[in-house]
C-alpha positions as CSV (number, residue, x, y, z in Angstrom):
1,X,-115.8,47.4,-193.0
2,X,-116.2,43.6,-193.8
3,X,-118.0,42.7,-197.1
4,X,-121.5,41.6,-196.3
5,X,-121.0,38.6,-198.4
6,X,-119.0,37.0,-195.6
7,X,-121.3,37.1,-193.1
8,X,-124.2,36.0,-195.8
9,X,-121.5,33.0,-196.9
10,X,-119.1,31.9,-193.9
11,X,-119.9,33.5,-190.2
12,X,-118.0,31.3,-189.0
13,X,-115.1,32.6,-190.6
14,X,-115.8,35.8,-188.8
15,X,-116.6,34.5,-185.5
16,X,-113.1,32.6,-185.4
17,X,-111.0,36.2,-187.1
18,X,-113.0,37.2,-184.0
19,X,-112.5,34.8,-181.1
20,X,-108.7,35.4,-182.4
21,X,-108.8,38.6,-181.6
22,X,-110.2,38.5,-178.0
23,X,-113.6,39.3,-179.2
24,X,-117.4,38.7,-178.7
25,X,-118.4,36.7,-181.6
26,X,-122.9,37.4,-180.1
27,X,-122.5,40.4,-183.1
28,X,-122.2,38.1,-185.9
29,X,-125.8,37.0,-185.4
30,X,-126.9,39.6,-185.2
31,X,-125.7,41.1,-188.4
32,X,-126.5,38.1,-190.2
33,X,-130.2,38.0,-188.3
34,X,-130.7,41.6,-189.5
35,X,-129.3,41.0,-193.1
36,X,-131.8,38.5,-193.5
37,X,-134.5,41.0,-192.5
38,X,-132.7,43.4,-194.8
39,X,-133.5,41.3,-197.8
40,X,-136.9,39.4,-196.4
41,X,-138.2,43.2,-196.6
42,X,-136.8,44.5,-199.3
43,X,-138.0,41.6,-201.8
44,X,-141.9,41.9,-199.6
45,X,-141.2,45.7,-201.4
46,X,-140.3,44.9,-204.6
47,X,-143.5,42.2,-204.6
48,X,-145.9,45.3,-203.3
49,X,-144.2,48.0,-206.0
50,X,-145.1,44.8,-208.7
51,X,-148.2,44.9,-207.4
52,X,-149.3,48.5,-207.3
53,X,-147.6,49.0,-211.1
54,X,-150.2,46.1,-211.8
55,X,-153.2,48.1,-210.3
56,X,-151.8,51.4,-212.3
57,X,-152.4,49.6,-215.6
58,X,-156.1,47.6,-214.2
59,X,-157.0,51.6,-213.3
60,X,-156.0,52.8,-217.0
61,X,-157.7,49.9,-218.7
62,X,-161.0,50.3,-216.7
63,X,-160.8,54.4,-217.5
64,X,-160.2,53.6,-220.7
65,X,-163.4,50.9,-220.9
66,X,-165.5,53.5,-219.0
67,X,-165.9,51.6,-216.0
68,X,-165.5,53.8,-213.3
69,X,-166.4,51.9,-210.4
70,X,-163.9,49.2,-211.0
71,X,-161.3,51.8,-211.5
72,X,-162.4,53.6,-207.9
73,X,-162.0,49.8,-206.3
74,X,-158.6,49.2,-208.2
75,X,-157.3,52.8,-206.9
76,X,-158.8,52.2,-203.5
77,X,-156.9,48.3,-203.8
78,X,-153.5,50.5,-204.8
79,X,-153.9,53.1,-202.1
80,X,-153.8,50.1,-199.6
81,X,-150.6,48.6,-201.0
82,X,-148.8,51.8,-201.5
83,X,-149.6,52.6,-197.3
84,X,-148.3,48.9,-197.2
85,X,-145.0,49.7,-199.1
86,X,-144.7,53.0,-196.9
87,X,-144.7,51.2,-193.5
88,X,-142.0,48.3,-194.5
89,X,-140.0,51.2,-196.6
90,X,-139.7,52.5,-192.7
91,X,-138.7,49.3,-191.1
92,X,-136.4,48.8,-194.1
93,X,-134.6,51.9,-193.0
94,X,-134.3,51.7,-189.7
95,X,-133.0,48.3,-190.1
96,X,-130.7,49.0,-192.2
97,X,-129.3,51.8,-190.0
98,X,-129.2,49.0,-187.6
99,X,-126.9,47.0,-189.9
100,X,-124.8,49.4,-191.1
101,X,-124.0,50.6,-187.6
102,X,-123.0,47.0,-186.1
103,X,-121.1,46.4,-189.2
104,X,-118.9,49.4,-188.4
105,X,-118.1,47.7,-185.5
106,X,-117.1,44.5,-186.7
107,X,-112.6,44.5,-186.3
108,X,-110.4,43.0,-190.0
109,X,-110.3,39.5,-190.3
110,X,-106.4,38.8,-189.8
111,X,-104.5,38.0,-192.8
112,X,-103.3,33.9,-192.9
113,X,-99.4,35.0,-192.5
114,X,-100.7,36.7,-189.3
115,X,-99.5,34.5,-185.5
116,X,-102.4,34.1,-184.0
117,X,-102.6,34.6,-180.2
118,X,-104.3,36.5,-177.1
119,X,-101.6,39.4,-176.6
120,X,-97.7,40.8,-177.2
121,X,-96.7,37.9,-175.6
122,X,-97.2,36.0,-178.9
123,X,-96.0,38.5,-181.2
124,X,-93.1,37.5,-183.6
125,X,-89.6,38.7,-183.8
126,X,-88.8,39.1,-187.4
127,X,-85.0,40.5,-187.0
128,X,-82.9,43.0,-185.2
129,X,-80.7,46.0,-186.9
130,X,-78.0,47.1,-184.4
131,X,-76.5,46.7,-181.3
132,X,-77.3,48.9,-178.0
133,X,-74.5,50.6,-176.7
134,X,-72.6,49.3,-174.1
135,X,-72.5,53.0,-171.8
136,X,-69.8,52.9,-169.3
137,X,-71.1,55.3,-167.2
138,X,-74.5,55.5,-165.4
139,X,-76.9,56.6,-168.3
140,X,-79.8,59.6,-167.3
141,X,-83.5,58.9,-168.8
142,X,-84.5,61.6,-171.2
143,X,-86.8,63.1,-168.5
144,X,-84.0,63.5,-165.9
145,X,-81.6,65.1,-168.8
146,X,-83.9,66.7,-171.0
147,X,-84.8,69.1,-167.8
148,X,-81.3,69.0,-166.5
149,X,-80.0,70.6,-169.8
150,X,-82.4,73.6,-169.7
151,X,-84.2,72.2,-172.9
152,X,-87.3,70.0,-171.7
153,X,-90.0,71.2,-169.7
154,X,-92.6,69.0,-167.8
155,X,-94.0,71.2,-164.8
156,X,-94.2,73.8,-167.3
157,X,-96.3,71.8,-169.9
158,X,-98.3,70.6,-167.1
159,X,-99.4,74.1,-166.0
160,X,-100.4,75.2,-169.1
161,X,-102.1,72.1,-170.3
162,X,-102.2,69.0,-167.7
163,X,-99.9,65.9,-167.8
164,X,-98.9,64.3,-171.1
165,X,-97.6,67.5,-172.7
166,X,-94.4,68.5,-172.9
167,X,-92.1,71.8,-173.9
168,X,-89.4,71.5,-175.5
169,X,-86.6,74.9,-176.0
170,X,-83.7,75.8,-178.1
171,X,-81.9,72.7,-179.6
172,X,-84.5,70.4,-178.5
173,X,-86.9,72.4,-180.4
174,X,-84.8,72.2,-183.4
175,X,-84.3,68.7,-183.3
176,X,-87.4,68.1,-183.3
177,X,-88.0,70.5,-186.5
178,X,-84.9,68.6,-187.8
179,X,-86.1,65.3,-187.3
180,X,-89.9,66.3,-189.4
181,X,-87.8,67.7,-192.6
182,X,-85.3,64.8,-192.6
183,X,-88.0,61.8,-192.6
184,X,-89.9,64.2,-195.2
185,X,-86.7,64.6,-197.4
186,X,-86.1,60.4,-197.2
187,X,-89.6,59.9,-198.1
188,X,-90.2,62.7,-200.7
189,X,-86.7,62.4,-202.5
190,X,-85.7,58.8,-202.3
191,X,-88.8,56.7,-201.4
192,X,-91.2,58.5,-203.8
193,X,-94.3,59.8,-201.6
194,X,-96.0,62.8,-202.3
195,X,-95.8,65.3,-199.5
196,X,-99.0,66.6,-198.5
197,X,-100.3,69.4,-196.1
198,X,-103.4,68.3,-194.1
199,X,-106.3,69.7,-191.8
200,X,-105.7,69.0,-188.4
201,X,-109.7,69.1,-187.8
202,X,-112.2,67.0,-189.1
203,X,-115.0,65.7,-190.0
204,X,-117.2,62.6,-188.5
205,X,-117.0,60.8,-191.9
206,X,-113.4,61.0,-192.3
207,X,-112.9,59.5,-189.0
208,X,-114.9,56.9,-189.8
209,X,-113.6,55.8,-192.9
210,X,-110.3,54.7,-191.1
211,X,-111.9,53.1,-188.2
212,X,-111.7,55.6,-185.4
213,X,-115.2,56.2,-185.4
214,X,-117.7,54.8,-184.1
215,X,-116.2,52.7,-181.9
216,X,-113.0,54.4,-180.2
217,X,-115.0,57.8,-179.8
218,X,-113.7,57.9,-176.4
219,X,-110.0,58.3,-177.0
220,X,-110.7,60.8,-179.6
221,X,-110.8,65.1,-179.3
222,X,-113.8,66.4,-180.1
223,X,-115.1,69.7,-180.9
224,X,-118.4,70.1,-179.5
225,X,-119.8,72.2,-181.1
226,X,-119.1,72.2,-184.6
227,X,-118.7,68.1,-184.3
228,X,-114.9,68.3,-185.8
229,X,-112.1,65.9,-184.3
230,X,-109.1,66.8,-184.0
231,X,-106.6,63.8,-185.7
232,X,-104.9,61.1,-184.0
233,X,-102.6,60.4,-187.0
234,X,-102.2,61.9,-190.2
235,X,-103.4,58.4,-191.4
236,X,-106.8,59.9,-191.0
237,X,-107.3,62.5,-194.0
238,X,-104.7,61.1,-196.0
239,X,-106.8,57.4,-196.9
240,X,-110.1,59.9,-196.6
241,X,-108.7,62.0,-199.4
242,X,-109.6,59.6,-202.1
243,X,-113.0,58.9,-200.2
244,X,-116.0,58.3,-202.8
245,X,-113.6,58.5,-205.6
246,X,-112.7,56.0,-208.7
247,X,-109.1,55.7,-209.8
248,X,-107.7,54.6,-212.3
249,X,-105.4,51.2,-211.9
250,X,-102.5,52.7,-213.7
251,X,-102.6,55.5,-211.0
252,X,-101.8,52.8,-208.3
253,X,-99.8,52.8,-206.3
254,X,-100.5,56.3,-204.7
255,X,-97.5,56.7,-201.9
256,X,-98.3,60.3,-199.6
257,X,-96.7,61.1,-196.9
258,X,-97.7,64.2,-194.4
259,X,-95.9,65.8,-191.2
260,X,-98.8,66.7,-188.6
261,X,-99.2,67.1,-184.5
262,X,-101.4,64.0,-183.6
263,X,-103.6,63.8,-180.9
264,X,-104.9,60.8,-178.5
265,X,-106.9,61.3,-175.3
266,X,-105.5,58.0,-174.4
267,X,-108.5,56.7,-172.7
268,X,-107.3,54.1,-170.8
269,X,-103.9,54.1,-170.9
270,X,-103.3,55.6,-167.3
271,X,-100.1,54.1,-165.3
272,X,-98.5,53.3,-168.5
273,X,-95.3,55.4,-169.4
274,X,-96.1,58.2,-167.1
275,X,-92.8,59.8,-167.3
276,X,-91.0,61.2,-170.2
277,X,-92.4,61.6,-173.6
278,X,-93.3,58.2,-174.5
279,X,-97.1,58.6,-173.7
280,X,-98.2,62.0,-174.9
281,X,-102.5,63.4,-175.7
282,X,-100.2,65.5,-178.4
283,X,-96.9,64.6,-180.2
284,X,-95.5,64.6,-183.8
285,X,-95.7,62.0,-186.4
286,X,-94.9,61.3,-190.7
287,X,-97.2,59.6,-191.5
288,X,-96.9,56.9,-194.6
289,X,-100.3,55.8,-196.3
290,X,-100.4,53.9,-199.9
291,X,-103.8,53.0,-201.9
292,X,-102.5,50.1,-203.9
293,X,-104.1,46.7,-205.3
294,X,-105.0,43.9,-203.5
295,X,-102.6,41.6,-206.0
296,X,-99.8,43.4,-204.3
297,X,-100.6,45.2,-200.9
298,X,-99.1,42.4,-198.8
299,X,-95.8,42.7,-201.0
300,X,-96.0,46.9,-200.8
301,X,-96.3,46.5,-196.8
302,X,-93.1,44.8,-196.7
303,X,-91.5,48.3,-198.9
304,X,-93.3,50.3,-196.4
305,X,-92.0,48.6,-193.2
306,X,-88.1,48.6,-195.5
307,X,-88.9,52.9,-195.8
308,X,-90.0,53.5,-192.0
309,X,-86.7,50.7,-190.7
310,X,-84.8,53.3,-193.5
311,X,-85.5,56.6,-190.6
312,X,-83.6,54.1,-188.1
313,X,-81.1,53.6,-189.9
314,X,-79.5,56.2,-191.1
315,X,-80.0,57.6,-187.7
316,X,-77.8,54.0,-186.2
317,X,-80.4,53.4,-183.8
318,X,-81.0,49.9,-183.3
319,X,-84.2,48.8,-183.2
320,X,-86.3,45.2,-184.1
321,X,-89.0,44.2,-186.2
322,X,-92.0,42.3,-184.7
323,X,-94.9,40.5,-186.2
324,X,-98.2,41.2,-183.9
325,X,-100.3,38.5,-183.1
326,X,-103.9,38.4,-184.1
327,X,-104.8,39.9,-180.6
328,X,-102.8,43.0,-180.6
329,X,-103.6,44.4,-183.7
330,X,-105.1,47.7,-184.1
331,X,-109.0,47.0,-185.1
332,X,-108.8,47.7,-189.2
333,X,-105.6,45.9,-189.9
334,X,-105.2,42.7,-191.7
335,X,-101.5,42.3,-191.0
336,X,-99.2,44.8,-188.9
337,X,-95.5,45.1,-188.3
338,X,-94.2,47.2,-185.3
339,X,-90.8,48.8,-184.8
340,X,-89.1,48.9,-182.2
341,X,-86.3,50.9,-181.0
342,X,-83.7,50.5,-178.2
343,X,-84.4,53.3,-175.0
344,X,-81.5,52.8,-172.9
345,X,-84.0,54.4,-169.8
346,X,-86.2,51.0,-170.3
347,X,-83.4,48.8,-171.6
348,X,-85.6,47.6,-173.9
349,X,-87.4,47.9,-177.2
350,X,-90.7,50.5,-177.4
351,X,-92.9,51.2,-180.3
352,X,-91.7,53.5,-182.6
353,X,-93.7,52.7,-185.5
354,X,-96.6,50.3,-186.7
355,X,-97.2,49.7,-189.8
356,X,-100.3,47.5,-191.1
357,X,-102.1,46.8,-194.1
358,X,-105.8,46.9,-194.2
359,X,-106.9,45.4,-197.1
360,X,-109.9,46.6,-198.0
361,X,-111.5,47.7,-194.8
362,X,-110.8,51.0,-194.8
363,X,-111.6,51.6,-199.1
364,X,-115.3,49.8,-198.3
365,X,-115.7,52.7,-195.2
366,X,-114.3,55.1,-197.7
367,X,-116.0,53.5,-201.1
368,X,-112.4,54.0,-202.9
369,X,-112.5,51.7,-205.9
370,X,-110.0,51.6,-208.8
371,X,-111.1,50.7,-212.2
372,X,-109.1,47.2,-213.4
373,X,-107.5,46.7,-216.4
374,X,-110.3,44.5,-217.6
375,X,-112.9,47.8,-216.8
376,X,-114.5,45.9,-213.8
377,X,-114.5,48.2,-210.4
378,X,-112.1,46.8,-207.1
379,X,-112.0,48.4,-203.9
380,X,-108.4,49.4,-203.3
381,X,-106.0,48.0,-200.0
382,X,-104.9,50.9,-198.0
383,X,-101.6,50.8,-196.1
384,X,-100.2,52.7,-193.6
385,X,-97.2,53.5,-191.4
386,X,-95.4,55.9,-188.6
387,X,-92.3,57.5,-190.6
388,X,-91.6,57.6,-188.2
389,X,-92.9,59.0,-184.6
390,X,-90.9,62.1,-184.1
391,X,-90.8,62.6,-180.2
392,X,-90.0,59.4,-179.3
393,X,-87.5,59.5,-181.8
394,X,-86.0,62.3,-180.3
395,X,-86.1,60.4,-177.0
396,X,-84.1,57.6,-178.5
397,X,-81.3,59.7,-179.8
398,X,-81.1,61.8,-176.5
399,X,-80.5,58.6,-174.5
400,X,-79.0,56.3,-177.2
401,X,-76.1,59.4,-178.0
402,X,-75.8,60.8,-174.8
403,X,-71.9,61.2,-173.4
404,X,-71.0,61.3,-169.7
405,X,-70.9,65.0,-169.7
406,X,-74.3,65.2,-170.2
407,X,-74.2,66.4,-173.8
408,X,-75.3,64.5,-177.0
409,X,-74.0,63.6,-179.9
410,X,-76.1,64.5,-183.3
411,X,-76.7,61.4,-185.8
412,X,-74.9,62.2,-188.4
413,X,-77.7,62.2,-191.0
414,X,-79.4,65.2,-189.1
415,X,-76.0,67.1,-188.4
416,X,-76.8,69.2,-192.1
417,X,-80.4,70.1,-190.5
418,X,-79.0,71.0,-187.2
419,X,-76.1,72.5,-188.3
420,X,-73.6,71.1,-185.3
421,X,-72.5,68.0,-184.2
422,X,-72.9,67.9,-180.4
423,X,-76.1,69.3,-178.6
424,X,-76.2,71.8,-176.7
């Protein structure tokens, strides 16, 4: 959520983050229309309240002088205003349900280091780790040698639960397990985060604070009846744990880090990457999320990007880092990086991780506020990051280590969770 100052000080600062992000500025006037109504009502209030506190005292004195007829006009007077105060009290709140709503709505003005331009197409290249591997022999996509092997199911997945899901057996299953407690181990032991165990359910508030909600309803799991979502990233309880809360600035940076299934209706998103694992409603992330200060959040995203590129390389997959442009960046993100590794089945680069700072869009939803130095209260800037996205990880060593024999190599940073060298 923006601060309401903006809009009060420089819309048009908001309409161009806006236009630069491919959207309808018409909501800007609105929220600044119904801002001013906010305030034109609340100060007509505040004059009425004056008012009838006046008539209390006229209604004592007159008592008090034993003149009851002017104290049954004066209470009469103060009966009016207070029915007054009652009816703009309800167009007060119904207006500013109005605001708060739109405003909820309203995308993070871009950071100035962010490219600005309509789509991917003017994203950035920052740099490149690696080189793809020259194969010299005709390389299988994961789908094709997944199944082949015995240890990755499709039709099965889609019997029990439609398309998008997969099922994985035996050392598949395993690497995936292997894959979750080595990223955890990295970040826990060497990177510093604090491992935390999350609900995979929950609440319309704590979607909310992170953006998903109100606006990308659609492409989120909902349970009907008891009005519980089910998570789309572990990005979601971790910001909302601190929700409401004060810290302390000597507490900051807070670094957690949490393993959890994730899942996405992907509304929308139908035609793209319908094979394989790539695209899934459920798949496994670790999740990276800091609450830091907005003197150094930009700096910290560049430590976070370093600890998800980290996962990459230990594993020797190549990948690149990219800069996204003003209009391909997620809705509550000031500045994002995505990763990229190399899948031979595409010969190119696909989104393995995105990792963004959101300033203080997210602490505003979330009223998280720190206490400065100097005793004065701050919202805090949330970061967060994939640690990265497990399946497709395991789809970029399948492919990327594959031999012409149809088995695969093990990274050898996972070989001590796996327990062999060559799968199966």
């Amino acid at each position: 959520m923006l601060d309401i100052r903006l809009f009060r000080e420089d819309p048009e600062r908001v309409k161009n983050a806006l236009k630069s992000r491919n959207q309808d500025t018409a909501i800007v006037d609105e929220i600044v229309s119904l801002d001013t109504k906010v305030r034109q009502l609340t100060n007509e209030v505040n004059q009425l309240r004056a008012q009838r506190n006046n008539l209390s005292k006229r209604v004592a004195q007159a008592k008090a002088r034993g003149d009851e007829q002017e104290a049954t006009q004066l209470m009469e007077e103060a009966k009016g205003v207070g029915e007054r105060i009652d009816a703009i009290e309800k167009e007060l709140d119904e207006v500013k349900q109005k605001l708060d709503r739109l405003m909820l709505y309203v995308p993070n003005i871009p950071h100035e280091s962010v490219p600005v331009g309509p789509d991917e197409t003017h994203n950035v290249e920052v740099r490149r780790w690696g080189e793809p591997r020259k194969f010299d022999f005709e390389v299988k996509p994961h789908w094709d040698l997944g199944p082949q092997l015995g240890l990755m199911d499709f039709d099965r997945a889609a019997k029990l639960s439609g398309s998008r899901f997969t099922i994985m057996y035996s050392a598949f299953a395993r690497l995936e397990r292997a894959l979750i407690n080595f990223m955890l181990d990295l970040h826990t032991k060497e990177h510093g985060y604090t491992e935390v165990w999350v609900p995979h359910l929950v609440k319309r508030s704590t979607m909310t604070v992170t953006g998903q909600l109100p606006k990308f309803e659609e492409e989120a799991y909902r349970i009907d009846s008891d009005d519980l979502f089910l998570i789309p990233t572990a990005e979601v309880p971790l910001v909302a744990l601190r929700a409401d809360e004060i810290l302390e600035e000597k507490q900051l940076p807070l670094l957690y880090t949490a393993y959890t299934p994730c899942y996405r209706r992907e509304a929308g998103s139908y035609g793209k990457d319908v094979r394989g694992m790539i695209r899934q409603h459920q798949f496994d992330k670790v999740e990276l999320v800091w609450l830091t200060t907005p003197q150094r959040s930009f700096e910290d995203l560049e430590t976070l990007v370093h600890h998800a590129e980290e996962v990459l390389r230990r594993l020797e997959l190549p990948y690149r880092v990219v800069l996204l442009c003003t209009g391909d960046m997620g809705f509550g993100a000031a500045k994002t990086y995505d990763l990229e590794v190399w899948l031979p089945s595409y010969n190119a680069y696909k989104e393995i991780s995105s990792c963004s700072n959101d300033a203080d869009f997210q602490a505003r939803r979330g009223n998280i506020r720190y206490r400065r130095r100097d005793g004065k209260l701050d919202y805090v800037h949330t970061l967060n990051g994939s640690g990265v996205a497990i399946g497709r990880t395991l789809v970029a060593i399948v492919e990327n280590y594959q031999r012409p024999d149809g088995r695969i190599d093990v990274p050898k940073a996972l070989q001590p969770y796996l327990g062999c060298e060559v799968i199966p």
